[in-house]
NUGU-829421 format. One record per residue (C-alpha): residue number from 1; residue in three letters; x, y, z. Coordinates in nm, 2 decimals, decimal comma. Each point is the difference from the previous one (the first is absolute). Layout:
+-----+------+--------+--------+--------+
| pos | code |   east |  north |     up |
+-----+------+--------+--------+--------+
| NUM |  ala |      X |      Y |      Z |
...
+-----+------+--------+--------+--------+
***
This chain:
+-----+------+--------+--------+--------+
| pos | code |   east |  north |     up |
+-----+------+--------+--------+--------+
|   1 |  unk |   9,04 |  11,09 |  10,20 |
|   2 |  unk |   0,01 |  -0,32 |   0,18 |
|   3 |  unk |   0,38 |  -0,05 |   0,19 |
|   4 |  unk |   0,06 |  -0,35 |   0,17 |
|   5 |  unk |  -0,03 |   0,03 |   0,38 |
|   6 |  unk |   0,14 |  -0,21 |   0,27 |
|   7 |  unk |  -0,02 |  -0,32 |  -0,16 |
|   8 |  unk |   0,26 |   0,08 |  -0,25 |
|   9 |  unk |   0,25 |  -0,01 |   0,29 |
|  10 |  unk |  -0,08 |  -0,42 |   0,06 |
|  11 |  unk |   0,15 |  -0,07 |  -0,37 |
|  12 |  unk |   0,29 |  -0,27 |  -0,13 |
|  13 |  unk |   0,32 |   0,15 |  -0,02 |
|  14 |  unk |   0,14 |   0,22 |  -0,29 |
|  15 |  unk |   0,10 |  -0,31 |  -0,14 |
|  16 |  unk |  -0,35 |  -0,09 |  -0,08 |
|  17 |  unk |  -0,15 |   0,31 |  -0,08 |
|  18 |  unk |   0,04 |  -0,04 |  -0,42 |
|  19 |  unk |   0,16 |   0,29 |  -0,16 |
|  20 |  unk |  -0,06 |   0,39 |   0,02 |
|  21 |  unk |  -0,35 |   0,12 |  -0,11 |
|  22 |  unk |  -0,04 |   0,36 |  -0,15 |
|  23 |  unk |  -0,19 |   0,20 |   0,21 |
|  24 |  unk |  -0,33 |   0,07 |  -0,17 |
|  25 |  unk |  -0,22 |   0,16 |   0,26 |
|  26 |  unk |  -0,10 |   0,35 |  -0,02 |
|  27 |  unk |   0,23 |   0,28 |   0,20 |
|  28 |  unk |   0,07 |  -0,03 |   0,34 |
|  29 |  unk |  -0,15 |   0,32 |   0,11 |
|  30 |  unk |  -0,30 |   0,03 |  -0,22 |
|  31 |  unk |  -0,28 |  -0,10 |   0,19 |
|  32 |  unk |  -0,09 |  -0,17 |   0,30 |
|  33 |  unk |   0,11 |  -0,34 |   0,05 |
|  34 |  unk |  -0,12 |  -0,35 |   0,15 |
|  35 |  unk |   0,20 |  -0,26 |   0,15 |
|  36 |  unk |  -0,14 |  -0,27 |   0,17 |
|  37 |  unk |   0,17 |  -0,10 |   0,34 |
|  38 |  unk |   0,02 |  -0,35 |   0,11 |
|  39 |  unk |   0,09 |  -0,01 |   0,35 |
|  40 |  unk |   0,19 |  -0,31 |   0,07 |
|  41 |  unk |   0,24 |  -0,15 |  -0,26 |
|  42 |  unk |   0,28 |   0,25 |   0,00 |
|  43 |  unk |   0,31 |  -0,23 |  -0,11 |
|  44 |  unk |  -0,05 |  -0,35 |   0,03 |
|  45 |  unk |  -0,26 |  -0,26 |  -0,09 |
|  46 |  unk |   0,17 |  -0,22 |   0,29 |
|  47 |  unk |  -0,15 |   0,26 |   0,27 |
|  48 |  unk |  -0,18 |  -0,18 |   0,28 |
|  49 |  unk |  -0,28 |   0,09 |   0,21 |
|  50 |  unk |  -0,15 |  -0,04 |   0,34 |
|  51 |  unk |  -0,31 |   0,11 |   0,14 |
|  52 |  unk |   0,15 |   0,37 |   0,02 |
|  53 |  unk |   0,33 |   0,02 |  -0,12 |
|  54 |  unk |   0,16 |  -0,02 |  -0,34 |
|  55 |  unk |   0,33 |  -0,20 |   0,03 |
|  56 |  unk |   0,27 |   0,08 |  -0,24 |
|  57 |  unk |   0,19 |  -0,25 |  -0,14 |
|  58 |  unk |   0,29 |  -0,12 |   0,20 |
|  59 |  unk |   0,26 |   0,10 |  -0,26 |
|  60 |  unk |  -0,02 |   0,37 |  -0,04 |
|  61 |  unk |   0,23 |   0,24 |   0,17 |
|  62 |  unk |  -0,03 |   0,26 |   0,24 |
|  63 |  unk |  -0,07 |   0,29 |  -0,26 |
|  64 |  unk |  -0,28 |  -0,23 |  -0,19 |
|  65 |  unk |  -0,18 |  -0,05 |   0,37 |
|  66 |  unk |   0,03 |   0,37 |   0,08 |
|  67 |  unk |  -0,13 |   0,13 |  -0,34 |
|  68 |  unk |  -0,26 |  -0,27 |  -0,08 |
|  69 |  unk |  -0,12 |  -0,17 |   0,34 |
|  70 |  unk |   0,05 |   0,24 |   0,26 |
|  71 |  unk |  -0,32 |   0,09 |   0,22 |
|  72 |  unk |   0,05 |   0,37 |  -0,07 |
|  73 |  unk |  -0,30 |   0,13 |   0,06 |
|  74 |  unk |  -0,01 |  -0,22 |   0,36 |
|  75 |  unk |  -0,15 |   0,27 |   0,29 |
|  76 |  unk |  -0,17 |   0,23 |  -0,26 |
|  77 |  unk |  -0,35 |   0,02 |   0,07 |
|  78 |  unk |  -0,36 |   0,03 |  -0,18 |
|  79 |  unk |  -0,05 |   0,37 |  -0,14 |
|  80 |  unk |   0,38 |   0,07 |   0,01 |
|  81 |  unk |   0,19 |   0,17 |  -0,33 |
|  82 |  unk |   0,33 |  -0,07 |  -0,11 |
|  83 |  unk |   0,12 |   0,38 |  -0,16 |
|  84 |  unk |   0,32 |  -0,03 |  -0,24 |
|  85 |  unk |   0,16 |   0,25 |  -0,15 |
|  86 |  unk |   0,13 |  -0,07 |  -0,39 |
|  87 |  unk |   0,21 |   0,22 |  -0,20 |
|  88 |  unk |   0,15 |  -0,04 |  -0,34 |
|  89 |  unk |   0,27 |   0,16 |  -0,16 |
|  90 |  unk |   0,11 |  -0,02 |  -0,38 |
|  91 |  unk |   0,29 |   0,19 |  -0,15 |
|  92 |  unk |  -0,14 |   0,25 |  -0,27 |
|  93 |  unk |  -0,33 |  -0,10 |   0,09 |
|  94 |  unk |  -0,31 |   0,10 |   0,19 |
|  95 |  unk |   0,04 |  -0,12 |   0,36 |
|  96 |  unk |  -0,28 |  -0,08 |   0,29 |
|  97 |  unk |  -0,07 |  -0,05 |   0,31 |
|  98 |  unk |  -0,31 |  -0,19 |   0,12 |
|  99 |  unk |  -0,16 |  -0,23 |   0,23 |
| 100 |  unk |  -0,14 |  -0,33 |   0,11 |
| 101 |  unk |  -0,25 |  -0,13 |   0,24 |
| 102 |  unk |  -0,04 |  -0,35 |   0,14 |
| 103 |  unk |  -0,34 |  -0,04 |   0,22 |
| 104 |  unk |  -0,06 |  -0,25 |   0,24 |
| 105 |  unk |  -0,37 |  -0,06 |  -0,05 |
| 106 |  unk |   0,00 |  -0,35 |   0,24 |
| 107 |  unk |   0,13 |  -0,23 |   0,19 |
| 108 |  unk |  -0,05 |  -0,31 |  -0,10 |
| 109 |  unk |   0,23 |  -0,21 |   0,23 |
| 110 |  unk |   0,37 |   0,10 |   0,18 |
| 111 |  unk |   0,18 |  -0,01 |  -0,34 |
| 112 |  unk |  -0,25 |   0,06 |  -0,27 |
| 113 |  unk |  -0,15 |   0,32 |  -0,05 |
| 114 |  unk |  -0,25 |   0,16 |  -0,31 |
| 115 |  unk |   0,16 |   0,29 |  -0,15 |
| 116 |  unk |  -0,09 |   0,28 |  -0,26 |
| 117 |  unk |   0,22 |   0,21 |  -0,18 |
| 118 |  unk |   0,07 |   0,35 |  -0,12 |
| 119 |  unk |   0,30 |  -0,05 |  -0,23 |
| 120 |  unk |   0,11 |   0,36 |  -0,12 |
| 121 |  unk |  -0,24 |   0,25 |  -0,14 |
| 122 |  unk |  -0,10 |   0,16 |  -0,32 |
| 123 |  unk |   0,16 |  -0,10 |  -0,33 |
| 124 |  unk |   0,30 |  -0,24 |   0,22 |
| 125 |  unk |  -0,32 |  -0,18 |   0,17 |
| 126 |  unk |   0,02 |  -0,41 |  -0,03 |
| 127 |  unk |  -0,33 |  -0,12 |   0,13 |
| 128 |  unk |   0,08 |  -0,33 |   0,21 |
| 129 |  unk |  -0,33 |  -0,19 |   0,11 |
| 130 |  unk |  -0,04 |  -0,07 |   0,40 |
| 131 |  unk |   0,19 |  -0,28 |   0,13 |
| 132 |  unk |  -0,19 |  -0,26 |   0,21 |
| 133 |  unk |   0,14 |  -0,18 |   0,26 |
| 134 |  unk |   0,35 |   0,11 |  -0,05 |
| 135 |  unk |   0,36 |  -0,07 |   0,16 |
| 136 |  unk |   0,26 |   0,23 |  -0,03 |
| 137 |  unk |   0,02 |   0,35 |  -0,13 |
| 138 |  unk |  -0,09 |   0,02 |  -0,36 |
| 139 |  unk |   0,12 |   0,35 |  -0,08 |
| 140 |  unk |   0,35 |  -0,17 |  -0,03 |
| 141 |  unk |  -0,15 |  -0,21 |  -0,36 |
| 142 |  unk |  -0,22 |   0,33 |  -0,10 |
| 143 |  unk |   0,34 |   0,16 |  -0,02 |
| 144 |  unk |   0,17 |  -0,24 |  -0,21 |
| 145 |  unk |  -0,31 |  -0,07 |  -0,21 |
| 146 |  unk |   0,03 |   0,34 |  -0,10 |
| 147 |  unk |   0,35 |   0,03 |  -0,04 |
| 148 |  unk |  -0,01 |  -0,32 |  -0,22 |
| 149 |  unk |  -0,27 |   0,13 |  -0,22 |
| 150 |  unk |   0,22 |   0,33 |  -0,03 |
| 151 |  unk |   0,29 |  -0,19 |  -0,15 |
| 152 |  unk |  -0,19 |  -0,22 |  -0,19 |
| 153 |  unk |  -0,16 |   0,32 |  -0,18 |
| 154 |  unk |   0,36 |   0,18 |  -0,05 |
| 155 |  unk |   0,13 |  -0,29 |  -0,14 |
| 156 |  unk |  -0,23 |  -0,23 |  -0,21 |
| 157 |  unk |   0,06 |  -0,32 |   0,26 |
| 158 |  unk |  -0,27 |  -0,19 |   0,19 |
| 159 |  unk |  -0,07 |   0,05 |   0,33 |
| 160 |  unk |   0,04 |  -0,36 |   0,10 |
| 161 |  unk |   0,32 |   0,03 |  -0,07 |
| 162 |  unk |   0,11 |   0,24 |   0,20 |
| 163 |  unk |  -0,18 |  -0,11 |   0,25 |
| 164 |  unk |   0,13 |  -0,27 |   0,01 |
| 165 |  unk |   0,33 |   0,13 |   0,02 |
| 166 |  unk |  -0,07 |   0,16 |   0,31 |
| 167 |  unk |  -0,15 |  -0,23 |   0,16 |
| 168 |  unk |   0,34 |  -0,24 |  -0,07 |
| 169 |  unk |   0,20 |   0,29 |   0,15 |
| 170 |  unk |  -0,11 |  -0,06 |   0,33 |
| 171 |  unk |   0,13 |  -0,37 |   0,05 |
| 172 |  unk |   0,34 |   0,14 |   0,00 |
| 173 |  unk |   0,00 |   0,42 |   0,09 |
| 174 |  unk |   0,26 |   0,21 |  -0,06 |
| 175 |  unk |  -0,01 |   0,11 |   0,34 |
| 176 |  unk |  -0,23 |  -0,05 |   0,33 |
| 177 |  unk |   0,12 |   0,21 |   0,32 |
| 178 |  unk |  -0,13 |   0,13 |   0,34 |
| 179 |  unk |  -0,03 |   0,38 |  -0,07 |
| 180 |  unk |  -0,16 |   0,28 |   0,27 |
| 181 |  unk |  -0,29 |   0,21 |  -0,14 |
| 182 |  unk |  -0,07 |   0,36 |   0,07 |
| 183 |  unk |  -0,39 |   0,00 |   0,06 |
| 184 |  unk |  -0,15 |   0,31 |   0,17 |
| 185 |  unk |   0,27 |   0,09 |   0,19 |
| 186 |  unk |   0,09 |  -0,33 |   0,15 |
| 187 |  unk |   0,26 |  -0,27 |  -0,12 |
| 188 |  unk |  -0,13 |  -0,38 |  -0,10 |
| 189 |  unk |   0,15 |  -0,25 |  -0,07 |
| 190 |  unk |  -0,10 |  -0,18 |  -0,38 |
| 191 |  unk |   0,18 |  -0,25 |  -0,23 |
| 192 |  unk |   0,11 |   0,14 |  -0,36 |
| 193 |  unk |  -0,05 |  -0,21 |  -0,29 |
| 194 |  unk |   0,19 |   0,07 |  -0,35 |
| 195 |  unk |  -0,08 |  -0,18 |  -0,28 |
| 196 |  unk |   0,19 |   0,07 |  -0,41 |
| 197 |  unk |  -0,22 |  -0,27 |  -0,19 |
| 198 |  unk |   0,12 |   0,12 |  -0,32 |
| 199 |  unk |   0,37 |  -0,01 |   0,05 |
| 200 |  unk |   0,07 |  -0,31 |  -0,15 |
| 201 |  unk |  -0,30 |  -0,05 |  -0,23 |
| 202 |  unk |   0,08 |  -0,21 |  -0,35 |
| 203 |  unk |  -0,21 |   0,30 |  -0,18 |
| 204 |  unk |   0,18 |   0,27 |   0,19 |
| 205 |  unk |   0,03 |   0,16 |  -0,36 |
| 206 |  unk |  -0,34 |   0,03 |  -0,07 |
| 207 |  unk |  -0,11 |   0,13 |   0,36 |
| 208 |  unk |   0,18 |   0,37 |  -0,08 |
| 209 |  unk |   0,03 |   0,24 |   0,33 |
| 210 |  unk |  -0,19 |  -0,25 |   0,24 |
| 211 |  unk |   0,31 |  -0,26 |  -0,06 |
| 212 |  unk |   0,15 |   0,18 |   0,31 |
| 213 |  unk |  -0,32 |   0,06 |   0,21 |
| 214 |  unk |   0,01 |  -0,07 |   0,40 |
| 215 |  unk |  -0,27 |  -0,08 |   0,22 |
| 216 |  unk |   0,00 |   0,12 |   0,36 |
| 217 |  unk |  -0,21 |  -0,13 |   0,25 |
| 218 |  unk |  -0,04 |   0,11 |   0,38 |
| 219 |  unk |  -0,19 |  -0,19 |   0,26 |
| 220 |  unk |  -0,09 |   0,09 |   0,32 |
| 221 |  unk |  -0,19 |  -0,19 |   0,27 |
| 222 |  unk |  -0,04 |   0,34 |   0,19 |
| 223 |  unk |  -0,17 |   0,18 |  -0,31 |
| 224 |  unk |  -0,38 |  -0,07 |  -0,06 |
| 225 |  unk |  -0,03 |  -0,25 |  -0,28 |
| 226 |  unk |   0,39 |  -0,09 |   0,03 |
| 227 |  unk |   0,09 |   0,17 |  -0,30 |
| 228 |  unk |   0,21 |   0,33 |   0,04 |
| 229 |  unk |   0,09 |   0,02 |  -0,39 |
| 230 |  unk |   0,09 |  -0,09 |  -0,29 |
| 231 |  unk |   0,23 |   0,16 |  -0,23 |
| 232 |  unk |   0,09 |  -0,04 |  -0,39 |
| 233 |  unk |   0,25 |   0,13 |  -0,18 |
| 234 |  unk |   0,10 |  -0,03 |  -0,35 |
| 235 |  unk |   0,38 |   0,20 |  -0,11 |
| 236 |  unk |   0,05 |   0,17 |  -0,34 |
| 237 |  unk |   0,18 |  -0,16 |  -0,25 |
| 238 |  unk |   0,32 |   0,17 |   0,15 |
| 239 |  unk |  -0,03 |  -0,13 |   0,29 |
| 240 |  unk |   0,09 |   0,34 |   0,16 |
| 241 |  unk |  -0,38 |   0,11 |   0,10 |
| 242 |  unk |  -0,33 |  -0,16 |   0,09 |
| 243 |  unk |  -0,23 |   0,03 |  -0,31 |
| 244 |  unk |  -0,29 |  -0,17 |   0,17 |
| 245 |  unk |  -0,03 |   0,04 |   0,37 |
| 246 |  unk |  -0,34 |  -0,15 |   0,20 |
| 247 |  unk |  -0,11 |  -0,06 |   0,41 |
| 248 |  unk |  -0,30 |  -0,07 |   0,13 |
| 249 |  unk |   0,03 |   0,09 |   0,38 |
| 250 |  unk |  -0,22 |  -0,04 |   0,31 |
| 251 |  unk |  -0,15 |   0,29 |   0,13 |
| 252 |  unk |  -0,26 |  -0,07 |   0,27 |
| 253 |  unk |  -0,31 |  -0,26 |   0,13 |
| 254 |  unk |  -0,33 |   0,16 |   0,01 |
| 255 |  unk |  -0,35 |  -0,03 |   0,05 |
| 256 |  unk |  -0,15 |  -0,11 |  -0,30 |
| 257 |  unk |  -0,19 |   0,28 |  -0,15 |
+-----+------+--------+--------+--------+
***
C-alpha cells in the first residue's frame, strides 16, 4: 500500500484540495507499507535555500517554524538512535504498545543528516524509506501520516484532506506555552503545542468521533531529536471519556545497533 510521504505536507490549502475522495486502499494494518519521503518541501512551495540551510517563509508563526523547520536533530551524531516509545489505547478494543527507531547513518553537513527508520513492529509496522540529507526530525510527519491514514480508513475520506486540515491548524494553534518536562529524573524546560484542526471544520458531520480530536505536541531543545512527545486524543461521543487515546514519547539516544 503506497501512503503519500512528506511531500503531501507542501500542498494548496484546503480550499484547493477538490472534494472528499473515498478511501479505496486496502486496510491500514494488513501488510507492510511504503511511503516515499521527500526531505525538503514540508509546507510551502515559497521555501528558500542557501548553501546549507532551508529558510522558511517569512510568514509562518512560531509553531509552523518549530514543527516544520526546526534543526531538531542539530548535535546528534553518525551511528546515534533515536528510541520512542508509542502506545495506543482504544475503548473496547485491543490496545498496544510499541516502538520506533530513528538512525543516524551520516552526517552530511551541520543540519542535514541520512536517516533510516524502524517505525513499529509486526502487524503496526509502516515501512518509511531512508531520508537523505535531511533537516529536522521526521518522526513528527511519520506520526501524522499514520494518524491520517487511520482516519481516512475509519471514515471513508481522503487523506489529503485531513492532512490538509492539520497542516492549516498550525497557522493559528489552539495553544503554544513554555511547559517543564520530567526526563530521567531531571526537570527541562520545552514548549507545548495544542492543535483541534477539526473543531470548526465545514464537514464536521461527516468526520464522526475525530470532530473533537486534539493534537499535543512537546518540544524540547534539551531532549535528543527535540521531540519529547506527542499525544492524540479523540473523546467518546459523550464527551465524558477518552475513546481513542495515543503518545508517542521519547525514551533514550543510542548507539545505533
Amino acid at each position: 500500500m503506497h501512503i503519500r510521504g512528506h511531500h503531501g505536507w507542501s500542498r494548496m490549502p484546503y480550499a484547493n484540495s477538490g472534494p472528499t475522495k473515498r478511501f479505496e486502499e486496502k486496510p491500514f494494518m494488513q501488510k507492510t507499507r511504503r511511503i516515499i519521503v521527500t526531505a525538503l518541501l514540508l509546507l510551502f512551495s515559497s521555501t528558500a535555500f542557501t548553501a546549507n540551510k532551508v529558510l522558511p517563509p517569512p510568514e509562518i508563526n512560531q509553531a509552523q517554524k518549530l514543527i516544520f523547520y526546526k534543526d531538531h536533530l542539530k548535535g546528534v551524531t553518525k551511528g546515534s538512535r533515536l528510541d520512542y516509545e508509542f502506545k495506543s489505547t482504544t475503548k473496547g478494543a485491543d490496545s498496544f504498545t510499541d516502538k520506533i527507531e530513528i538512525k543516524v547513518t551520516d552526517v552530511v553537513s551541520e543540519r542535514k543528516r541520512d536517516l533510516e527508520f524502524n517505525f513499529l513492529t509486526g502487524a503496526h509496522h509502516i515501512d518509511f524509506t531512508p531520508a537523505k540529507g535531511y533537516t529536522g526530525n521526521p518522526v513528527i510527519i511519520h506520526f501524522l501520516e499514520r494518524d491520517i491514514s487511520m482516519m481516512a480508513r475509519d471514515t471513508g475520506g481522503s487523506n489529503g484532506y485531513f492532512r490538509n486540515r492539520i497542516r492549516q491548524s498550525f497557522e493559528q494553534p489552539t495553544e503554544m506555552r513554555d511547559v517543564k518536562i520530567n526526563y530521567q529524573g531531571k526537570q527541562l524546560n520545552g514548549t507545548e503545542v495544542v492543535v483541534t484542526p477539526f473543531a470548526k471544520d465545514p464537514n464536521i458531520d461527516k468526520l464522526q468521533l475525530y470532530a473533537h480530536k486534539r493534537y499535543e505536541f512537546i518540544f524540547s531543545d534539551q531532549i535528543p531529536g527535540g521531540v519529547y512527545r506527542i499525544h492524540t486524543q479523540v473523546p467518546s461521543k459523550d464527551g465524558n471519556s477518552t475513546y481513542i487515546d495515543e503518545e508517542m514519547t521519547f525514551q533514550q539516544i543510542t548507539p545505533a545497533v
